[in-house]
FITOR-146118 format. One record per residue (C-alpha): residue in one letter; chain; x, y, z. Coordinates in Angstrom, 2 decimals. Each point is the difference from the previous one (the first is absolute). Layout:
N
(site 'A', 'A', (X, Y, Z))
...
# end
This chain:
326
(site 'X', 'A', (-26.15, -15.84, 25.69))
(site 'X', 'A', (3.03, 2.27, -0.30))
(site 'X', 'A', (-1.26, 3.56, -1.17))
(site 'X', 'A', (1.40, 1.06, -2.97))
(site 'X', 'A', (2.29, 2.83, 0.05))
(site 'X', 'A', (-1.13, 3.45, -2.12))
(site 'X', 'A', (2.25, 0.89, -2.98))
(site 'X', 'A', (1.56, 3.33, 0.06))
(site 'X', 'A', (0.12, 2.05, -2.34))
(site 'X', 'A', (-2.04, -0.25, -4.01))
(site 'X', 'A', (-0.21, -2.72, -2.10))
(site 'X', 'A', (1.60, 2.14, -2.82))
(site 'X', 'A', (2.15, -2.30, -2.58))
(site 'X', 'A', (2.48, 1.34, -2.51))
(site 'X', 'A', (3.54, 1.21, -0.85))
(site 'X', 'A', (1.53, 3.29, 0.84))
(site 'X', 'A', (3.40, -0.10, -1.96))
(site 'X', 'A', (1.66, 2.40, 2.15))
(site 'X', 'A', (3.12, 1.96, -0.60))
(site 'X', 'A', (1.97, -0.83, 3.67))
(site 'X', 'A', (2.06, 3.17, 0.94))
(site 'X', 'A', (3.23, 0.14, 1.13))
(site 'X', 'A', (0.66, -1.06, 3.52))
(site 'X', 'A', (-3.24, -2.02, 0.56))
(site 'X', 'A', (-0.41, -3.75, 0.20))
(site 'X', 'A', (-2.18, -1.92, -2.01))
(site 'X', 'A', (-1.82, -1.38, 3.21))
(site 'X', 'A', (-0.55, 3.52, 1.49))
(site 'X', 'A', (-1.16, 1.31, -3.38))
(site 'X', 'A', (-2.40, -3.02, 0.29))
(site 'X', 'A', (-1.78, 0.85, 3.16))
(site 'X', 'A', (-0.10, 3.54, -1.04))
(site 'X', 'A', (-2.13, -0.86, -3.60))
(site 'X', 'A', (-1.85, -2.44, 2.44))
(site 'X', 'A', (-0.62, 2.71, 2.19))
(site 'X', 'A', (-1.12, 2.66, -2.75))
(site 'X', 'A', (-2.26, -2.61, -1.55))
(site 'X', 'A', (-0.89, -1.38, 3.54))
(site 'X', 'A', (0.17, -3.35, -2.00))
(site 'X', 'A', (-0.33, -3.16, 2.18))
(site 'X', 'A', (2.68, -1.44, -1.65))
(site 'X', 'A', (2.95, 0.86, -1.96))
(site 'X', 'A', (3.34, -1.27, -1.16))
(site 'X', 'A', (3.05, 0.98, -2.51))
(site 'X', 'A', (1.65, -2.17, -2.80))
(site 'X', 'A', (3.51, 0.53, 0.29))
(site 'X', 'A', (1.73, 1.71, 2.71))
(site 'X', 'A', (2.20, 3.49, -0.71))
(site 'X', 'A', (2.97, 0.61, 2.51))
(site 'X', 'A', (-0.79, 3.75, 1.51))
(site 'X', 'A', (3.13, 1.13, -2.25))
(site 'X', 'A', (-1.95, -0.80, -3.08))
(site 'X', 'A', (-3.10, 1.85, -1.68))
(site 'X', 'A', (-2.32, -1.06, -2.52))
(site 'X', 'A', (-2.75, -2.74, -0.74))
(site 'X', 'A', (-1.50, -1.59, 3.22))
(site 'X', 'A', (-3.26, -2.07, -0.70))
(site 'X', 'A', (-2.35, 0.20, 2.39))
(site 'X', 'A', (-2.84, -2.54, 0.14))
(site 'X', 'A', (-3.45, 0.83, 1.97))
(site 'X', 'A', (-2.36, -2.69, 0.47))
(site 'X', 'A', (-1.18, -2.93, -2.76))
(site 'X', 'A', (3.72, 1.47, -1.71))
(site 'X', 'A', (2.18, -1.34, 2.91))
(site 'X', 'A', (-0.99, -3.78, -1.41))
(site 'X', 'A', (1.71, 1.36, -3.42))
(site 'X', 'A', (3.48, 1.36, 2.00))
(site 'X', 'A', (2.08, -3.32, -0.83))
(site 'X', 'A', (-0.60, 0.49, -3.59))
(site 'X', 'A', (0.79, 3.47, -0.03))
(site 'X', 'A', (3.05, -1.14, 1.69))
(site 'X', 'A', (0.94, -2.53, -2.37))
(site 'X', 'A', (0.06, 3.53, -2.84))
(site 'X', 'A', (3.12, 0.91, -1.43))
(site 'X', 'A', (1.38, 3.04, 1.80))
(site 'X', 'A', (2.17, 3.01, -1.46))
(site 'X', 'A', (3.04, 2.08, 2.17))
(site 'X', 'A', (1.48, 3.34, -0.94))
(site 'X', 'A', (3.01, -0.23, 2.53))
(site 'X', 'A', (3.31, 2.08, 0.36))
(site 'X', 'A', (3.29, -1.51, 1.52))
(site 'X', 'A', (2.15, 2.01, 1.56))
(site 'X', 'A', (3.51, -1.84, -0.89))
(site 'X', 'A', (3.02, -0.28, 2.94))
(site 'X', 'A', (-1.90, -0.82, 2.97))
(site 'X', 'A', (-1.63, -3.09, 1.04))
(site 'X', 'A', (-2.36, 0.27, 3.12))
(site 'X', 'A', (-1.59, -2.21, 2.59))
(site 'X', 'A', (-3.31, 0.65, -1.42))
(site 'X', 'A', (1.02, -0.11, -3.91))
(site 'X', 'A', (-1.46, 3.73, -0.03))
(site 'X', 'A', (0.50, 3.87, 1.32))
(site 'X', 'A', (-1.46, -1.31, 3.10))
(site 'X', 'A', (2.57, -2.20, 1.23))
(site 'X', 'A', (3.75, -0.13, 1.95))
(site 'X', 'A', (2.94, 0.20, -3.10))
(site 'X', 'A', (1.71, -3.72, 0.30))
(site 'X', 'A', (2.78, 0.62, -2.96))
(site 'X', 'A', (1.17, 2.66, -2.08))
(site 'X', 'A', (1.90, 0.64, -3.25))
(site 'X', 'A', (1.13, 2.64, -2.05))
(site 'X', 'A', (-0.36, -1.91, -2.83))
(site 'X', 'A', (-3.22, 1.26, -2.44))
(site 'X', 'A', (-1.12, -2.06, -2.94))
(site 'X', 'A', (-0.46, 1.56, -3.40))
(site 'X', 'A', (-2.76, -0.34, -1.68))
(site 'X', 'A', (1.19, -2.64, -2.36))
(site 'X', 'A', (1.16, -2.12, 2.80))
(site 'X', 'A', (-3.78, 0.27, 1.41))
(site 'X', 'A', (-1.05, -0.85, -2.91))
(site 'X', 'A', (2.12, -3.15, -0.44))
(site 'X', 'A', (-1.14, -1.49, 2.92))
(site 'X', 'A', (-4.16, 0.38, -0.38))
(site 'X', 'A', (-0.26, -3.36, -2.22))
(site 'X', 'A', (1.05, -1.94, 3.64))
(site 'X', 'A', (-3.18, 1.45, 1.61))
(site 'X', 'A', (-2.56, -0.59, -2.54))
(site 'X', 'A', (-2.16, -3.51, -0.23))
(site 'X', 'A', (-0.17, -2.00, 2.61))
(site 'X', 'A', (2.59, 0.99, 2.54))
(site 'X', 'A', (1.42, -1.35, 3.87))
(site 'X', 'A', (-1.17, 3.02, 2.00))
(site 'X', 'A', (1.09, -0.05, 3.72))
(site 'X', 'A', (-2.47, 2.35, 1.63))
(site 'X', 'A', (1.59, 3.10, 2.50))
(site 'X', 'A', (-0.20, -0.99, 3.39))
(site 'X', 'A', (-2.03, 3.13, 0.96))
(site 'X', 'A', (-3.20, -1.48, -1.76))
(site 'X', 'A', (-3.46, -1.20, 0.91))
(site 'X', 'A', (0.77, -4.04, -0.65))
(site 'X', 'A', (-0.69, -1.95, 3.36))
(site 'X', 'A', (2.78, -2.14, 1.44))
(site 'X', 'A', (-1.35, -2.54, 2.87))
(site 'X', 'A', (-2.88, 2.45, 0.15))
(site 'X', 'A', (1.46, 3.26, 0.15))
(site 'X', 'A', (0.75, 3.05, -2.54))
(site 'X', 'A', (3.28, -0.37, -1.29))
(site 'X', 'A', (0.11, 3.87, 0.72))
(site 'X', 'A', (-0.72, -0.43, 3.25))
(site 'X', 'A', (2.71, -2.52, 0.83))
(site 'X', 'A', (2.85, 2.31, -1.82))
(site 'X', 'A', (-1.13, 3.00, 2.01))
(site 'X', 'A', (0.93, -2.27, 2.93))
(site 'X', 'A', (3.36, -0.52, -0.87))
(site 'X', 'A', (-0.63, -4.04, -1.01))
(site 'X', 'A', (1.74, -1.11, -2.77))
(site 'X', 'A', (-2.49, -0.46, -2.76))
(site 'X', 'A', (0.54, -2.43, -2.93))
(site 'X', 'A', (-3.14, -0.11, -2.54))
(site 'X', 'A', (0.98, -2.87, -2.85))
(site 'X', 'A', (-0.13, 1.37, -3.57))
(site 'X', 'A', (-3.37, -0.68, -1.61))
(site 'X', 'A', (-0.63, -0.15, -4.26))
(site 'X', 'A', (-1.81, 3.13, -1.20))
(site 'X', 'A', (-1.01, 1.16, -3.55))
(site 'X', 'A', (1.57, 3.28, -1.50))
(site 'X', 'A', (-1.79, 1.08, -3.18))
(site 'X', 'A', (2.28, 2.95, -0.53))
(site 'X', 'A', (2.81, 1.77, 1.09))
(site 'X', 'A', (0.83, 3.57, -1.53))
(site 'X', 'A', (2.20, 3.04, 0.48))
(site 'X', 'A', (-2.52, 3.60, 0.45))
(site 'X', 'A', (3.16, 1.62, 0.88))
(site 'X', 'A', (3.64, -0.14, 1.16))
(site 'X', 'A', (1.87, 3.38, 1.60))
(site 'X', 'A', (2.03, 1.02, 2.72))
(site 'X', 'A', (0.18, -3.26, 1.92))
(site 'X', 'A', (-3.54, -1.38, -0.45))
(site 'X', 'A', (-2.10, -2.21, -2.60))
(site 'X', 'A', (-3.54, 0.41, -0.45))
(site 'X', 'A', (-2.13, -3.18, -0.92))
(site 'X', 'A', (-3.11, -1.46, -1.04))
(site 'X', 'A', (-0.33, -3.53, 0.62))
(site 'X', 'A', (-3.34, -2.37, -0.58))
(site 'X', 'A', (0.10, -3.03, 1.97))
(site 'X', 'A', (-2.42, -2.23, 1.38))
(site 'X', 'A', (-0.65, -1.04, 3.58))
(site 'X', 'A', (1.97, 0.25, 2.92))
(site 'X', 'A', (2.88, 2.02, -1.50))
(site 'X', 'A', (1.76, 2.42, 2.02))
(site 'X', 'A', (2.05, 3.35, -1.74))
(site 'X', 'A', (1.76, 0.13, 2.77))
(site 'X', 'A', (1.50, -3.04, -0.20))
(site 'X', 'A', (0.38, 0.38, -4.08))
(site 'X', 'A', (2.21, 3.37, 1.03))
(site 'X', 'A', (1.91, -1.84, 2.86))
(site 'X', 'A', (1.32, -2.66, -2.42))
(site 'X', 'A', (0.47, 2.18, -2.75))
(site 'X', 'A', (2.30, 1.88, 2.33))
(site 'X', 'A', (2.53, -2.88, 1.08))
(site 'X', 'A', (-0.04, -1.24, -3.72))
(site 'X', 'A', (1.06, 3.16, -1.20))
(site 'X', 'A', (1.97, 0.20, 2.74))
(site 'X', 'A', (-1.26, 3.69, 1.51))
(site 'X', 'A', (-2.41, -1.20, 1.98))
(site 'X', 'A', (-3.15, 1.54, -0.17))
(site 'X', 'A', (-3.44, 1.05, 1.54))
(site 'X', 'A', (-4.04, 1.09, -0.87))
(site 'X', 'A', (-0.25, 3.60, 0.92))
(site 'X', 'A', (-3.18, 0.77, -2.19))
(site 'X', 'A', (-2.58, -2.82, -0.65))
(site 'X', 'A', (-3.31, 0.57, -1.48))
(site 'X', 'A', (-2.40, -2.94, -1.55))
(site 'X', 'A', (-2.14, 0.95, -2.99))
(site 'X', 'A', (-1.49, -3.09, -0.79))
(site 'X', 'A', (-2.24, -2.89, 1.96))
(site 'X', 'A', (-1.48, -1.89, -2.82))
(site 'X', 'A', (-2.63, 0.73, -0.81))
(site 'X', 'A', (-0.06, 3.38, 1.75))
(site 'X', 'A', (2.35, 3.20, -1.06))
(site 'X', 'A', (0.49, 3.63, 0.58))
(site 'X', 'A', (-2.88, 1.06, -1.98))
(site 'X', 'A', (-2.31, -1.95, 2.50))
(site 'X', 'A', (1.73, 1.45, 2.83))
(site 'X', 'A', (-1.14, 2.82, 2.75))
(site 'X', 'A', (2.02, 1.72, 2.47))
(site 'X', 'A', (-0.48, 0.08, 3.63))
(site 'X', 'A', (-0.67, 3.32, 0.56))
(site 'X', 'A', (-2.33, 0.29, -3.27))
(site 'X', 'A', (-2.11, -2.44, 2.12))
(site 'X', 'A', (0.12, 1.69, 3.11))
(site 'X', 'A', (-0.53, 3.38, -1.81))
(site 'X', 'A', (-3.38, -1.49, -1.09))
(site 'X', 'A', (-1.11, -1.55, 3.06))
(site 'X', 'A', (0.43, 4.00, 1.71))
(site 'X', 'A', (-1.27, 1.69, -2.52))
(site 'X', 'A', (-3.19, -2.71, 0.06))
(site 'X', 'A', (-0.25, -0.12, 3.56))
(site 'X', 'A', (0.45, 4.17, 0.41))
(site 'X', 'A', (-3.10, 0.88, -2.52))
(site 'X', 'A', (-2.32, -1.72, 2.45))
(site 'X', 'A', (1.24, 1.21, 2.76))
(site 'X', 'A', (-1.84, -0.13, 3.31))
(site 'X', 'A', (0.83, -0.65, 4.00))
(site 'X', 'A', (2.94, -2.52, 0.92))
(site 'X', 'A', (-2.31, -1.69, 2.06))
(site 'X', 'A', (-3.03, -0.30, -1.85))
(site 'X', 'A', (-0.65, -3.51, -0.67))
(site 'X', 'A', (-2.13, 1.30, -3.53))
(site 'X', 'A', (2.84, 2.20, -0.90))
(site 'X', 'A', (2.24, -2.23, 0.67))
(site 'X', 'A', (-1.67, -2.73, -2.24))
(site 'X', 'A', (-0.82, 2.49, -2.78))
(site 'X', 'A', (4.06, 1.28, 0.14))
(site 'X', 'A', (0.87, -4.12, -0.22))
(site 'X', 'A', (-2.73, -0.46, -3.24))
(site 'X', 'A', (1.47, 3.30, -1.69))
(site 'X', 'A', (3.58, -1.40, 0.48))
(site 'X', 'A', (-0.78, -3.79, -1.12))
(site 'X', 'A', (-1.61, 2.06, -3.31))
(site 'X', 'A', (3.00, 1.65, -0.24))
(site 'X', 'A', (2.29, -2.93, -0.33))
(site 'X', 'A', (-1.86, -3.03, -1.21))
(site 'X', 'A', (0.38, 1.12, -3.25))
(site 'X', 'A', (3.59, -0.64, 0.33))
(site 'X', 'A', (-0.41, -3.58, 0.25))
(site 'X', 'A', (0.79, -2.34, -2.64))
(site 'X', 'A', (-2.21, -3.03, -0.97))
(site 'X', 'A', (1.28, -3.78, 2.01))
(site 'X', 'A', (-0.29, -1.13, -3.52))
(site 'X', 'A', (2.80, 2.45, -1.33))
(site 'X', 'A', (2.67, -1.95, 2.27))
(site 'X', 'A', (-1.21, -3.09, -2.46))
(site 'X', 'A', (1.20, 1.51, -3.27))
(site 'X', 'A', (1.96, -2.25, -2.18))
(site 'X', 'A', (-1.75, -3.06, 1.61))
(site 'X', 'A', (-2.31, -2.12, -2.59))
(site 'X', 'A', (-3.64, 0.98, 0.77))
(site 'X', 'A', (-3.20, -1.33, -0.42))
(site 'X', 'A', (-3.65, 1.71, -0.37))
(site 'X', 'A', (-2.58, -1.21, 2.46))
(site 'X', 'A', (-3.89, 1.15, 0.24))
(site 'X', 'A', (-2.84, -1.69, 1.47))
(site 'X', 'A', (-0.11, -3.53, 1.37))
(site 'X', 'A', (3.72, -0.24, -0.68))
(site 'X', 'A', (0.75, 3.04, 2.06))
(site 'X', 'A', (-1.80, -1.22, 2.97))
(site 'X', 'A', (1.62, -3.58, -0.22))
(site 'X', 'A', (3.22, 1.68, 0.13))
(site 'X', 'A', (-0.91, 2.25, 2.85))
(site 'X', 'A', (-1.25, -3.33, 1.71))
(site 'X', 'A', (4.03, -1.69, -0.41))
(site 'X', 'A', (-1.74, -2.28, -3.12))
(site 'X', 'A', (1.77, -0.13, -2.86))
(site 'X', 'A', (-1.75, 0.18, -3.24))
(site 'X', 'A', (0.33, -1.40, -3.48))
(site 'X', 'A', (2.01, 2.15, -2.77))
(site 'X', 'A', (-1.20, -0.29, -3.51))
(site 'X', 'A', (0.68, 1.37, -3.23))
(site 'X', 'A', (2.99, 0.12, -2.42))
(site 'X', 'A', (1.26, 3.26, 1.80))
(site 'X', 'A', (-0.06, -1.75, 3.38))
(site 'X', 'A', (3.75, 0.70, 1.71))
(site 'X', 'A', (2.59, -2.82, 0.26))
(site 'X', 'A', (0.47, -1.85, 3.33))
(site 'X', 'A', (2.27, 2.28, 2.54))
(site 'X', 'A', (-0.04, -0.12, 3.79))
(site 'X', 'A', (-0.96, 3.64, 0.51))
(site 'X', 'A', (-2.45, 1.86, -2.07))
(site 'X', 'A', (-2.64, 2.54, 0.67))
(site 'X', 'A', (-4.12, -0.03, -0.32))
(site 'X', 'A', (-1.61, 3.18, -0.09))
(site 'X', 'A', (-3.56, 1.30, -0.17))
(site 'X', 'A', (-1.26, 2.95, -1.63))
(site 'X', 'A', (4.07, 1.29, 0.13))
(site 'X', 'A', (0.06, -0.94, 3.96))
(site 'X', 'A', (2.48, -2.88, 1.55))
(site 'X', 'A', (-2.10, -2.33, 1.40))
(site 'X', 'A', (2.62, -2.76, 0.29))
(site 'X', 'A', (3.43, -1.16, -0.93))
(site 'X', 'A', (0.37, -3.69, -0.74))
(site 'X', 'A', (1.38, -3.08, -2.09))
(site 'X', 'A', (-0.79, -1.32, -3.88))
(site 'X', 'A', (0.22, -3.39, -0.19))
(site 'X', 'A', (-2.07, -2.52, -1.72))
(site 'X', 'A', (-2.41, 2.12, -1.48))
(site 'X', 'A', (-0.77, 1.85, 3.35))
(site 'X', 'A', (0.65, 3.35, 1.79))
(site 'X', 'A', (0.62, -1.41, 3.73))
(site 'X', 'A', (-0.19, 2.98, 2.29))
(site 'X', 'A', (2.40, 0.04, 2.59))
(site 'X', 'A', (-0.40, 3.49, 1.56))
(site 'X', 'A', (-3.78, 1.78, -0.14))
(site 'X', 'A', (-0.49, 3.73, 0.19))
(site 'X', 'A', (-2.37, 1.56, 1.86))
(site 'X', 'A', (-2.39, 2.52, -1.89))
# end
């Protein structure tokens, strides 16, 4: 029999809505909350280009089964384009392809927001994460290949004007999945016929998570010293080092969010008992009662305020489909 190999790391479960700094990609600023948590497993919903700051959910644990429906939340850019350039990268970042002089006025900004609003053709910029025959589109077009990405249907909620001076436009856009702001300011640019690029990009929203549930990087870190210092002790003491690690995980667990928060929005049953452990088992149970929900293909069922699993309504039944673990 084949031994089974040891998880690293805790079983900790949870979301840390983190505030992503500025020159830091979302996969590095994963392995670092993994790392601070010393989580055995973690994951993001949405990635954030290292030019862009703002909300980066991180699941730990039971909350990485909840990442495609945080995924699936309505996002929300604040976004400045810097008018006459268009680059290689749609951003600061980027070789200048073409140049005007031209700059728009405000109006003529304006004038042209109704065309990116609803469902819109988006072509995505060829420096992005989208695979072609297996590889990162961002990896081919730092080779020099020639990188055509067909244009895709994505949702734009919104589309408004923060500010307009001096040769930029700042934005706030809400938009659903799989939108990219660079590619909004790329096209706005050739319609207006300026060209244009993203040279500040910040996301405020991942539904349902927002700046208010947000923590900084070094407000985390900052903790974890501070935690770890009071106890103090030798390097290489195994105790110390064990009572340093339990000061720090007190120090930041309090951070976390509940797996059920990702859930918010989602219809959601009350479970106790029998029912509870049915559920927990994969069985689904029988829903009675005038205020039982409506048949839907995702809803929640939660016990004493804890996600316990996320499943389908149909015929009378909650069907779970994915079972958290306590």
């Amino acid at each position: 029999m084949a031994r089974q190999r040891k998880k690293k790391g805790r079983p900790i479960s949870g979301w840390l809505v983190l505030d992503k700094p500025l020159g830091m990609g979302s996969t590095d600023a994963v392995s670092k909350i993994k790392w601070l948590f010393k989580a055995e497993k973690a994951g993001h919903a949405g990635t954030l280009d290292p030019l862009a700051s703002g909300i980066l959910p991180i699941a730990l644990g039971e909350a990485t089964k909840t990442v495609p429906y945080v995924m699936e939340g309505e996002k929300v850019y604040r976004f400045t384009v810097q008018w006459g350039a268009e680059t290689a990268t749609d951003d600061a970042e980027g070789d200048v392809l073409n140049e005007s002089v031209e700059r728009p006025s405000r109006d003529a900004v304006e004038a042209i927001l109704p065309n990116y609003t609803g469902a819109i053709q988006q072509k995505p910029p060829a420096y992005s994460a989208i695979k072609i025959g297996g590889e990162r589109a961002y990896d081919l077009a730092r080779e020099g290949e020639a990188v055509d990405i067909p244009a895709r249907e994505v949702e734009i909620e919104s589309l408004t004007i923060l500010s307009h001076d001096d040769g930029r436009t700042a934005f706030q856009v809400e938009c659903g999945k799989g939108t990219y702001v660079r590619s909004l300011a790329r096209d706005m640019g050739r319609e207006l016929g300026c060209y244009g690029h993203v040279v500040e990009l910040r996301r405020t929203v991942v539904d349902p998570f927002d700046e208010e549930d947000a923590v900084a990087l070094e407000e985390l870190q900052k903790a974890a010293a501070d935690a770890e210092a009071a106890v103090g002790g030798e390097e290489d003491d195994p105790e110390a080092v064990e009572a340093r690690l339990a000061a720090r995980f007190a120090a930041l667990d309090p951070f976390l969010l509940d797996t059920g928060e990702a859930m918010h929005g989602y219809p959601q049953i009350t479970v106790a008992g029998d029912q509870a452990n049915r559920i927990r088992l994969g069985n689904p149970v029988i829903l009675r009662g005038r205020d039982a929900p409506l048949p839907t293909e995702d809803a929640c069922a939660f016990e004493h305020g804890k996600l316990i699993a996320i499943g389908e309504i149909a015929q009378g039944e909650f069907r779970p489909r994915r079972v958290f673990k306590p």
